[in-house]
N, CA, C and O atoms as a GROMACS GRO file, in nm:
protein
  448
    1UNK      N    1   0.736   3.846   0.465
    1UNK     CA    2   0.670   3.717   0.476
    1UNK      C    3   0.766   3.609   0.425
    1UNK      O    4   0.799   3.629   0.308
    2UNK      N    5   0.818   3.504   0.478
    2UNK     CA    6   0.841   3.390   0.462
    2UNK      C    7   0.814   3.287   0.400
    2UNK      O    8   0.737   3.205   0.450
    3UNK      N    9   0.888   3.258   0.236
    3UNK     CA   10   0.808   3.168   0.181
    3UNK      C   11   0.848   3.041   0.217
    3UNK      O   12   0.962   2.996   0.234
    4UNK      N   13   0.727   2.983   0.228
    4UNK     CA   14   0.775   2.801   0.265
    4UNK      C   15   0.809   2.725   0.115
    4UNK      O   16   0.730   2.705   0.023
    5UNK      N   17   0.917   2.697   0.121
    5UNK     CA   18   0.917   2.622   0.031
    5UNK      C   19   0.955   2.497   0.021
    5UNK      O   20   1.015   2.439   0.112
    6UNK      N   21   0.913   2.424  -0.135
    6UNK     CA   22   0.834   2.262  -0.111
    6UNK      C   23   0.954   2.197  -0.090
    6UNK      O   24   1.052   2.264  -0.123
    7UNK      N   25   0.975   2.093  -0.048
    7UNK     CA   26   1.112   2.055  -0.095
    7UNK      C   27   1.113   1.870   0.005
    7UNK      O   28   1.007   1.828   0.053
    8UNK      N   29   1.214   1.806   0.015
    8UNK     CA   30   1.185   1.677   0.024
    8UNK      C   31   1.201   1.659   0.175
    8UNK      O   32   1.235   1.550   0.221
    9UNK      N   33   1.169   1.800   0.276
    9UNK     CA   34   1.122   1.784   0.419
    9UNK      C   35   0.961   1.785   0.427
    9UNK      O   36   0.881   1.741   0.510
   10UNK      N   37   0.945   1.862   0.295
   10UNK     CA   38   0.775   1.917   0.382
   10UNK      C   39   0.672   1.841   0.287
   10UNK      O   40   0.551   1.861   0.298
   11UNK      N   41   0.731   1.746   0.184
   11UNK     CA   42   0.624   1.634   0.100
   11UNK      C   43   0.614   1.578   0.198
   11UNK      O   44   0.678   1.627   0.291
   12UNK      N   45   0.541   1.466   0.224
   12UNK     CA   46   0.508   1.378   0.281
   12UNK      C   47   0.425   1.199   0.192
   12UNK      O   48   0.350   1.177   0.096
   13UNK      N   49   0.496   1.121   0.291
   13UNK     CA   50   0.384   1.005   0.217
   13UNK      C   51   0.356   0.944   0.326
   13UNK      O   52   0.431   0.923   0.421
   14UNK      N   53   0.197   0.899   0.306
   14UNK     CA   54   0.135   0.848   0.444
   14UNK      C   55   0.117   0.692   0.404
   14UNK      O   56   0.030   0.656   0.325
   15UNK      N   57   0.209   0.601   0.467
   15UNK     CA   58   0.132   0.427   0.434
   15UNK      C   59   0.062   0.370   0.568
   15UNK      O   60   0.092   0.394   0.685
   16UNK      N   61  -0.037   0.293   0.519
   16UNK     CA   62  -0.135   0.224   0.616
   16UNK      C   63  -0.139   0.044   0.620
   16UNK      O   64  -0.198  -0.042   0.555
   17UNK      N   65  -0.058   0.044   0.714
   17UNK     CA   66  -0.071  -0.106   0.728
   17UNK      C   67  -0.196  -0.175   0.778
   17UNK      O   68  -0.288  -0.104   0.820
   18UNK      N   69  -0.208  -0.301   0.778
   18UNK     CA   70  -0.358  -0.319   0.794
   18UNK      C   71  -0.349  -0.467   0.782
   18UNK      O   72  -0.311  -0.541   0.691
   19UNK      N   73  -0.415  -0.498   0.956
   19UNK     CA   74  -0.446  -0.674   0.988
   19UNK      C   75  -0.599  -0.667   0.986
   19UNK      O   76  -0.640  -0.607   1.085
   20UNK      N   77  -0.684  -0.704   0.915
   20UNK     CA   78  -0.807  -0.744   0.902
   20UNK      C   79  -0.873  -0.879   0.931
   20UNK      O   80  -0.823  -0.982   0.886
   21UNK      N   81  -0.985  -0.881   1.006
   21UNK     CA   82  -1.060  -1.012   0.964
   21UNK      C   83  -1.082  -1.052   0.853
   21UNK      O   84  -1.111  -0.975   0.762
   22UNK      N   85  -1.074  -1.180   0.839
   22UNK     CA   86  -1.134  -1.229   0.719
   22UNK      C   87  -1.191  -1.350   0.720
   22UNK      O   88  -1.206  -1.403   0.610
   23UNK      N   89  -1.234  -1.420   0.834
   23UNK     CA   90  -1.282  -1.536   0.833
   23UNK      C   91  -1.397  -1.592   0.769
   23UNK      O   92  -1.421  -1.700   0.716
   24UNK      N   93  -1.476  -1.464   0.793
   24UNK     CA   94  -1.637  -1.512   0.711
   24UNK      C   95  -1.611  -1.379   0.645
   24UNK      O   96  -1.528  -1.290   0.660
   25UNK      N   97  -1.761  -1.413   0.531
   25UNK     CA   98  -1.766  -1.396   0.422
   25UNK      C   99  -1.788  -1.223   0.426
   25UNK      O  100  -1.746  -1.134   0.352
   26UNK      N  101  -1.857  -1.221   0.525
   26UNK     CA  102  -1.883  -1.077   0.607
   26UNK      C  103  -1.778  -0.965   0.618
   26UNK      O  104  -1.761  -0.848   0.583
   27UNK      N  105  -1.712  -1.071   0.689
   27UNK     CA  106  -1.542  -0.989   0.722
   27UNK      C  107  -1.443  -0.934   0.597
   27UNK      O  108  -1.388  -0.824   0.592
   28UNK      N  109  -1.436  -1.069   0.475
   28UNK     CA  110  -1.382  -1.027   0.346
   28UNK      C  111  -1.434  -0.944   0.322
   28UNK      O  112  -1.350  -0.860   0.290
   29UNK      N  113  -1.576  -0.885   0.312
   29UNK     CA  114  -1.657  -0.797   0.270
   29UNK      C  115  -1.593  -0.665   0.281
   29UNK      O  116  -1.544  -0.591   0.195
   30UNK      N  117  -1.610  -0.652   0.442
   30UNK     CA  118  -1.550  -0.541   0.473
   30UNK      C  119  -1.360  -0.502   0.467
   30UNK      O  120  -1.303  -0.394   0.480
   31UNK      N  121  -1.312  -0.627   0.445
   31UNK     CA  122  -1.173  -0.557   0.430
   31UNK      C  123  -1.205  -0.515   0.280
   31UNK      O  124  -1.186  -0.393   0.273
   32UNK      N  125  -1.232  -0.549   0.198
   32UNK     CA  126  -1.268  -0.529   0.054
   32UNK      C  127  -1.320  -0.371  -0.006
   32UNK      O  128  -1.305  -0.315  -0.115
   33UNK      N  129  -1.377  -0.340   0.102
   33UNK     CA  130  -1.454  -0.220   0.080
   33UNK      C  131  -1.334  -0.112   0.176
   33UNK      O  132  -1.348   0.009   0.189
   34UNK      N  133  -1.253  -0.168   0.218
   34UNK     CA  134  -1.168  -0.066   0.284
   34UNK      C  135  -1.055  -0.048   0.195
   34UNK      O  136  -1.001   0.061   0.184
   35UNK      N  137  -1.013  -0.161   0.125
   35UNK     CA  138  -0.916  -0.168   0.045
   35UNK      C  139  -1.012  -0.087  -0.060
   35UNK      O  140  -0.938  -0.011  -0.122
   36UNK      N  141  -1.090  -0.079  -0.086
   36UNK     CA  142  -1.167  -0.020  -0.208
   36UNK      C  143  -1.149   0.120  -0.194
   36UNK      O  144  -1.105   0.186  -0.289
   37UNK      N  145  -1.186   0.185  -0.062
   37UNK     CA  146  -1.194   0.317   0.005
   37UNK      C  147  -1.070   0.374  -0.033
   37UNK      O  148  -1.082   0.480  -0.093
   38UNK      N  149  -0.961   0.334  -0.016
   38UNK     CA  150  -0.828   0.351   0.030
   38UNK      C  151  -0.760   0.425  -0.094
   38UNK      O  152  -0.680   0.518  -0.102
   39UNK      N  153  -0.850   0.314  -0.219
   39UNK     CA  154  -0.777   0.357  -0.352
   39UNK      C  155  -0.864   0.419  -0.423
   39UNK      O  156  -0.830   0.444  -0.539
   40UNK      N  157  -1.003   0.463  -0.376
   40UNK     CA  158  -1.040   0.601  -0.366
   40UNK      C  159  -1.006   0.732  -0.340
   40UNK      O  160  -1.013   0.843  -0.393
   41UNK      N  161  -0.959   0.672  -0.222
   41UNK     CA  162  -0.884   0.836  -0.210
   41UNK      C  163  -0.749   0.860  -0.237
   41UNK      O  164  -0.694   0.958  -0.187
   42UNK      N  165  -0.679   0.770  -0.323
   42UNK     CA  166  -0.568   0.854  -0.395
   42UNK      C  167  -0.462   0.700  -0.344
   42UNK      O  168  -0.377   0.680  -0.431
   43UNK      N  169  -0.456   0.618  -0.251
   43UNK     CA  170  -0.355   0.530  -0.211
   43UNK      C  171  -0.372   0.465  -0.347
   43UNK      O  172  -0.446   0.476  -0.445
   44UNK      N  173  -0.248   0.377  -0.302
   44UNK     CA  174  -0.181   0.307  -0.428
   44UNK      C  175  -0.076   0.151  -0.321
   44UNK      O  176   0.020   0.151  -0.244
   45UNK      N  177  -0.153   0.063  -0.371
   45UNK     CA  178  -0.150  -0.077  -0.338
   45UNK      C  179   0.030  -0.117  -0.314
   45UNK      O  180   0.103  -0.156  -0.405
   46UNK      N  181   0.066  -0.099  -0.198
   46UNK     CA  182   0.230  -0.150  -0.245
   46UNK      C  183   0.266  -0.276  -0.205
   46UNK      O  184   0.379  -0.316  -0.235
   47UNK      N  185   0.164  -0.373  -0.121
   47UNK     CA  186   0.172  -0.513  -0.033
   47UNK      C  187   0.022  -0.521  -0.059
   47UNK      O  188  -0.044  -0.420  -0.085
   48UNK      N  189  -0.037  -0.654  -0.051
   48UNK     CA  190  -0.155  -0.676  -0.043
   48UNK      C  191  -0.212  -0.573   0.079
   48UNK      O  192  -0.312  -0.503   0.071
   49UNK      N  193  -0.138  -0.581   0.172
   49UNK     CA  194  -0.202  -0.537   0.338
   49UNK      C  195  -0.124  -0.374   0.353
   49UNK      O  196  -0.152  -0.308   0.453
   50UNK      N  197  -0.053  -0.331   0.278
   50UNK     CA  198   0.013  -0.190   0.251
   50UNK      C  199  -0.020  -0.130   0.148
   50UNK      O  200  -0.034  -0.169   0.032
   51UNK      N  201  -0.034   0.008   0.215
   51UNK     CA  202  -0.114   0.144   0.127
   51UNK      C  203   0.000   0.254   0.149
   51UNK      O  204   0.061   0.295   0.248
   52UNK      N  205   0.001   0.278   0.027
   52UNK     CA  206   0.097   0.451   0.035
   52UNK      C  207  -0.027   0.564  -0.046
   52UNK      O  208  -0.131   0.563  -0.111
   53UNK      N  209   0.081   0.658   0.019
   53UNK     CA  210  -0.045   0.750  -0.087
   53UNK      C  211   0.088   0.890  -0.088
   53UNK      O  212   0.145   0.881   0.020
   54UNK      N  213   0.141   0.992  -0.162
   54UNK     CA  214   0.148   1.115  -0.199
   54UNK      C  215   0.100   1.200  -0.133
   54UNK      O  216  -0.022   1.208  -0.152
   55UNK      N  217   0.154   1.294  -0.038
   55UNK     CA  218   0.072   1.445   0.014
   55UNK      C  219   0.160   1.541  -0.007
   55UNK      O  220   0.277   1.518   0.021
   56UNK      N  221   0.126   1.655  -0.055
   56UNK     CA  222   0.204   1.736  -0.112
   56UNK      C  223   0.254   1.821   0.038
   56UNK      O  224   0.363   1.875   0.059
   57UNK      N  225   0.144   1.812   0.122
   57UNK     CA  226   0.169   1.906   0.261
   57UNK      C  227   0.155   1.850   0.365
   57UNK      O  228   0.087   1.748   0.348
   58UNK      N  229   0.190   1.866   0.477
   58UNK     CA  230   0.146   1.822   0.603
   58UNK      C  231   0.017   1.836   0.606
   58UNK      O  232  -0.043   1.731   0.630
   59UNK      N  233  -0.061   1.951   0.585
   59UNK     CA  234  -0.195   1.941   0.568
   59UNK      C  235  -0.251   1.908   0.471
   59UNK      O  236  -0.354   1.974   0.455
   60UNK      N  237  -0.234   1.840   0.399
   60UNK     CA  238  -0.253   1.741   0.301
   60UNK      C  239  -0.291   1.567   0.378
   60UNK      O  240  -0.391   1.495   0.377
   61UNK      N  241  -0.145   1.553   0.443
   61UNK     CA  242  -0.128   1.435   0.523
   61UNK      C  243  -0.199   1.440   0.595
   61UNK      O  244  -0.233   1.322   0.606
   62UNK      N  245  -0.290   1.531   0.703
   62UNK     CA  246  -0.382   1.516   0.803
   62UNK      C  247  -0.500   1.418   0.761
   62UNK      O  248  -0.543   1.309   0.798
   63UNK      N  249  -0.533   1.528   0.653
   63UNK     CA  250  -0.645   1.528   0.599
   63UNK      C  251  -0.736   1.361   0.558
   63UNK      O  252  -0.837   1.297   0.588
   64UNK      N  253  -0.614   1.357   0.470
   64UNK     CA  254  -0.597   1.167   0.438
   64UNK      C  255  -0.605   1.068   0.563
   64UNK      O  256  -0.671   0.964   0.562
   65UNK      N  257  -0.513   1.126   0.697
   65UNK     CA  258  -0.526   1.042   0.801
   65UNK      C  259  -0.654   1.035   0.910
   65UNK      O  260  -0.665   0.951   0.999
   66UNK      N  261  -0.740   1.134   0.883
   66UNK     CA  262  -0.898   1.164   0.947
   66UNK      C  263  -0.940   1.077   0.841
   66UNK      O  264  -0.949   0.959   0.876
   67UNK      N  265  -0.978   1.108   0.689
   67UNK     CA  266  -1.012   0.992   0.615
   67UNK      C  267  -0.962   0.850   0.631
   67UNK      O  268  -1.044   0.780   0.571
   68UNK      N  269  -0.874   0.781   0.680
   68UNK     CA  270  -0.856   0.640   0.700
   68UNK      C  271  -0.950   0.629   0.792
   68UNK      O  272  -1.042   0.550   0.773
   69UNK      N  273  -0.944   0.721   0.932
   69UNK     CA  274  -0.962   0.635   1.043
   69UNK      C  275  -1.111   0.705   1.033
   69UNK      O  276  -1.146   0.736   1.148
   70UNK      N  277  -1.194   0.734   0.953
   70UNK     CA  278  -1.337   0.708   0.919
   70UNK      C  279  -1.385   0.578   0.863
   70UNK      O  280  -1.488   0.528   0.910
   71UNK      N  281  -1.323   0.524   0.774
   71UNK     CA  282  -1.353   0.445   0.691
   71UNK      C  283  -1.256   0.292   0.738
   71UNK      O  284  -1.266   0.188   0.672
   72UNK      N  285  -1.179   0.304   0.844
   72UNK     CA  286  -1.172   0.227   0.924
   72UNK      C  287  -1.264   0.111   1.018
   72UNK      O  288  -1.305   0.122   1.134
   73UNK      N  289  -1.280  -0.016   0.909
   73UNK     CA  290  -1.362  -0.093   0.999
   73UNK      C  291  -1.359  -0.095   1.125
   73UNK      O  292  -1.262  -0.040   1.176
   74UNK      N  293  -1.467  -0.160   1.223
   74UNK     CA  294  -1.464  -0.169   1.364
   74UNK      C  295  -1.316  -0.252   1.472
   74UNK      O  296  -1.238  -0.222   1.562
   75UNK      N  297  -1.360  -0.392   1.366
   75UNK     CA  298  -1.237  -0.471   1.422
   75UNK      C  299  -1.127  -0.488   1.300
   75UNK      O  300  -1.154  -0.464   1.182
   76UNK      N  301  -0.964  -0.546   1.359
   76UNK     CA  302  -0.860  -0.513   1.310
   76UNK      C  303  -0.792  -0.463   1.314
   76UNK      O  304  -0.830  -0.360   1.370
   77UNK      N  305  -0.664  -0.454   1.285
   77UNK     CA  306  -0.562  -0.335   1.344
   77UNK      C  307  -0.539  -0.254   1.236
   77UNK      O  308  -0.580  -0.314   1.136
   78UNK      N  309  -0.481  -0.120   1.201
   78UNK     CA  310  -0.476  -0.033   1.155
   78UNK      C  311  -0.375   0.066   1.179
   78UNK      O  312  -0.401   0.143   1.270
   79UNK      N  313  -0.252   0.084   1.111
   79UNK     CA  314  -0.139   0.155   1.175
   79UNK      C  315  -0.121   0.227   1.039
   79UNK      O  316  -0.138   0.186   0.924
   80UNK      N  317  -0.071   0.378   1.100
   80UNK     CA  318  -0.045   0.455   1.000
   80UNK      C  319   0.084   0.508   0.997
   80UNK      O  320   0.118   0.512   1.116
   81UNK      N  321   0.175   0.551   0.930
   81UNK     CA  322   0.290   0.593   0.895
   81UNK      C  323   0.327   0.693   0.847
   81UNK      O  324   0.369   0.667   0.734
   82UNK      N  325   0.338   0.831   0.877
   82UNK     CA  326   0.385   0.912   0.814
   82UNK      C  327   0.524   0.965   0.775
   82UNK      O  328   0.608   0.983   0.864
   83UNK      N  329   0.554   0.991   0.640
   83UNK     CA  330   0.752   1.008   0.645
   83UNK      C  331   0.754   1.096   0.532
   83UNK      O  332   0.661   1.124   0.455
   84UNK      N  333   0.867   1.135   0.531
   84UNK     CA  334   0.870   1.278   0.436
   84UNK      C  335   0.920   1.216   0.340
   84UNK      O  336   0.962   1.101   0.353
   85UNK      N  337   0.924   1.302   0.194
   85UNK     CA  338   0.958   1.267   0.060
   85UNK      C  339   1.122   1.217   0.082
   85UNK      O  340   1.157   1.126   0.007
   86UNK      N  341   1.229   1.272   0.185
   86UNK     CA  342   1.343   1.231   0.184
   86UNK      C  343   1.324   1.091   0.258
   86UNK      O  344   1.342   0.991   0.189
   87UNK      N  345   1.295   1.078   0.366
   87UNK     CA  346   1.258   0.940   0.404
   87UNK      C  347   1.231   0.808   0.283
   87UNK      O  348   1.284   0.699   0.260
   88UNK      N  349   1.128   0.881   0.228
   88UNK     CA  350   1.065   0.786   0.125
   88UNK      C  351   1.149   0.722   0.018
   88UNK      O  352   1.115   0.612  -0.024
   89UNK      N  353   1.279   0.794  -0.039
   89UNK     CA  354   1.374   0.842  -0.098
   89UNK      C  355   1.482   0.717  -0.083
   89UNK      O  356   1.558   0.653  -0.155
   90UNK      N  357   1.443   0.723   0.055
   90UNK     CA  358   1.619   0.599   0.118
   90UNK      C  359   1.568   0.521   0.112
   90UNK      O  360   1.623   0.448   0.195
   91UNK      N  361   1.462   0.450   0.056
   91UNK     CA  362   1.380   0.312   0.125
   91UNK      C  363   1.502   0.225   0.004
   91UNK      O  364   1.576   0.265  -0.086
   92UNK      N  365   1.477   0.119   0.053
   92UNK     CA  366   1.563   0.065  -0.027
   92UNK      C  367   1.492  -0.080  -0.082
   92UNK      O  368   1.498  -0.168   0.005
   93UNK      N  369   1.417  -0.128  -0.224
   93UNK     CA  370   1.384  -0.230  -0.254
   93UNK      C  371   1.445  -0.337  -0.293
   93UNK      O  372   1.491  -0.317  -0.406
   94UNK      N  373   1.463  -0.416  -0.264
   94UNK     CA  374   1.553  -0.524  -0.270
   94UNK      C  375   1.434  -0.655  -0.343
   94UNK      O  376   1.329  -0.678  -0.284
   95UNK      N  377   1.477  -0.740  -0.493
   95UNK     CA  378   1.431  -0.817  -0.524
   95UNK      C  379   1.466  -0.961  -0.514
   95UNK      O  380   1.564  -0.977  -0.587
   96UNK      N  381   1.431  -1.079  -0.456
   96UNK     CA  382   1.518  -1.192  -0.472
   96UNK      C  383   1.493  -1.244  -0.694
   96UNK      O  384   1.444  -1.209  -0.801
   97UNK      N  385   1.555  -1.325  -0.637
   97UNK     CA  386   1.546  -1.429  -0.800
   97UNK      C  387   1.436  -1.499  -0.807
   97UNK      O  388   1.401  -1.581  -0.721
   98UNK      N  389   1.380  -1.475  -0.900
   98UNK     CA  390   1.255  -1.566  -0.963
   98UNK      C  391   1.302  -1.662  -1.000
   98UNK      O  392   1.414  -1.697  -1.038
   99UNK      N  393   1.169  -1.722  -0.981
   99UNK     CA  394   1.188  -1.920  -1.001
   99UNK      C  395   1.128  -1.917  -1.119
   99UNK      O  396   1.016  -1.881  -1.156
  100UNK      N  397   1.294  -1.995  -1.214
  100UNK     CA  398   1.225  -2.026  -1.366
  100UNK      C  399   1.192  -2.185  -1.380
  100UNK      O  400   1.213  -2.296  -1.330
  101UNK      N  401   1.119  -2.110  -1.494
  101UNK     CA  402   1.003  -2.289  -1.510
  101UNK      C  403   1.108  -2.352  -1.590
  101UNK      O  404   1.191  -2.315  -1.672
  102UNK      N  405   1.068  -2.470  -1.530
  102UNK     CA  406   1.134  -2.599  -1.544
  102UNK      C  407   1.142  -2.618  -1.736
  102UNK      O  408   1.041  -2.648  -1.799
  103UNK      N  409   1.271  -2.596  -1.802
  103UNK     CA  410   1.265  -2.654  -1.990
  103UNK      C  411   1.242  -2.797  -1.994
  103UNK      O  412   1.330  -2.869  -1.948
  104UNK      N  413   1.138  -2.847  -2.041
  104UNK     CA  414   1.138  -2.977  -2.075
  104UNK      C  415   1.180  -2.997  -2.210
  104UNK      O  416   1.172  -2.896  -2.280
  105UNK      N  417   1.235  -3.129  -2.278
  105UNK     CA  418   1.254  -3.179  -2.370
  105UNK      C  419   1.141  -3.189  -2.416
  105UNK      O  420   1.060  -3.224  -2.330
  106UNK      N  421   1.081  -3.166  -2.552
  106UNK     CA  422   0.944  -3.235  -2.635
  106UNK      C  423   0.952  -3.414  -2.583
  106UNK      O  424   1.044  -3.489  -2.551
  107UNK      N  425   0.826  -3.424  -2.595
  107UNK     CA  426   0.818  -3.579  -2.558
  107UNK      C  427   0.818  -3.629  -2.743
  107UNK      O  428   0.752  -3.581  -2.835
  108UNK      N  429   0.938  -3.763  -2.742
  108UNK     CA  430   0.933  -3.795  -2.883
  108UNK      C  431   0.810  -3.915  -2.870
  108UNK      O  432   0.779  -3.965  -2.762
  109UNK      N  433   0.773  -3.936  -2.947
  109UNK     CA  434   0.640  -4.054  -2.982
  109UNK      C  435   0.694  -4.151  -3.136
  109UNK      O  436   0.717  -4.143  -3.257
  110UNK      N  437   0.688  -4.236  -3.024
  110UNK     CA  438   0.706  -4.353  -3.141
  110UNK      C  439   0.606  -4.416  -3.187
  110UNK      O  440   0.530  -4.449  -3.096
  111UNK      N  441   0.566  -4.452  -3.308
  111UNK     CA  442   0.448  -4.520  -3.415
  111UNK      C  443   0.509  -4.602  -3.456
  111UNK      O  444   0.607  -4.584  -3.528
  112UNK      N  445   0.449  -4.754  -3.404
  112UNK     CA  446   0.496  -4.841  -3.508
  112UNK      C  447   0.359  -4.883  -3.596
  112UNK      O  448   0.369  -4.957  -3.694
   0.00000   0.00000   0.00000
């Protein structure tokens, strides 16, 4: 017998991009409760509108991807991504420079 073993072909991470309504109050509702769903079942917030999540297996990864597209509102788009732990590995994050706040001088006050 053939052992499979784990290694950074057969992890997987599944991210879910996601264009939602939101015009009425209705619509926030429901992206809200999907974003809610999402980090129920194990995703983890990486963009307001991007979800990653950890699967240890391909059948792991299924599993999670029948769960999105249940809990998948009606309208909106919804794209899923699957890539292996080496994939995940090369991503490359890149930060720009933060904007520092402006040093003011104390304001002096004169009393006569």
């Amino acid at each position: 017998m053939t052992e499979l073993r784990l290694n950074a072909y057969h992890i997987m991470w599944l991210f879910v991009f996601f264009d939602l309504p939101v015009t009425t109050k209705r619509e926030r509702k429901i992206a809200s409760d999907f974003r809610k769903n999402l980090l129920k079942d194990g995703f983890v917030m990486m963009q307001f509108s991007v979800y990653i999540r950890h699967c240890a297996s391909h059948e792991s990864l299924v599993v999670h991807k029948k769960r999105v597209k249940v809990i998948m509102p009606a309208t909106g788009k919804v794209s899923l991504l699957a890539i292996t732990d080496k994939q995940y590995g090369d991503i490359e994050t890149i930060f720009g420079k933060t904007a520092k706040k402006e040093v003011r001088a104390p304001i002096q006050l004169e009393f006569f």
